[in-house]
N, C-alpha and C positions, 0 to 999 in steps of 0.2 A: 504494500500500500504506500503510496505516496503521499507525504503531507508536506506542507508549507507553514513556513516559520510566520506568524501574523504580526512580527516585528520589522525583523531584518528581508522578511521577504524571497527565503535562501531553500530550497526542493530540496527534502530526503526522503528516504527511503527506508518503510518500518515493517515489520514482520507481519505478518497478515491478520494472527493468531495470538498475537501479543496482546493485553490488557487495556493499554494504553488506544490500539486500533479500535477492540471492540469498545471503548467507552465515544470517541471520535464518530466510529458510524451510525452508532445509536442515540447520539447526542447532540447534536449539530453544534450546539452554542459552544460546546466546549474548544479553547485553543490550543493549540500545538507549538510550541517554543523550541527552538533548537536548543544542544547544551550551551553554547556560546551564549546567547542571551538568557536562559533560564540559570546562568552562573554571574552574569553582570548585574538580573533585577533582584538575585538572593544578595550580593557586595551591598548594592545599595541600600535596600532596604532593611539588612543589618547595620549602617551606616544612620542610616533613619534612626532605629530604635536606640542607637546608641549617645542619640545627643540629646535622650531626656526629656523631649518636646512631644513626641512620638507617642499617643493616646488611643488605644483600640475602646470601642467603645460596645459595652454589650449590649445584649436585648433585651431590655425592661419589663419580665415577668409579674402576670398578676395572681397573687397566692391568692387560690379561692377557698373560703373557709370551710367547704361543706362537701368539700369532698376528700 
């Protein structure tokens, strides 16, 4: 199977039967990263969380008393 990197815009070539394909052809929204770039936006974004500023913010569950 062939996919394309939705960054860098750069064709490879992935196992037909591998995990990653069948999530891809079952999935449509999901992207495809090469290593080059799925190792440059992991640099940054540890870069991100290391200056402090960097706030995940959760999902605001409502505890219902009755059940």
């Amino acid at each position: 199977m062939q996919v394309k990197c939705t960054i860098c815009d750069s064709v490879e070539s992935i196992d037909d039967h591998c995990f990653e394909a069948k999530r891809l052809r079952n999935k449509r929204i999901l992207m495809h990263l090469c290593q080059s770039c799925y190792n440059r936006v992991g640099k940054k974004t540890l870069a991100r969380h290391a200056t402090g500023k960097f706030r995940l913010y959760s999902e605001k569950k409502i505890v219902d008393e009755f059940i």
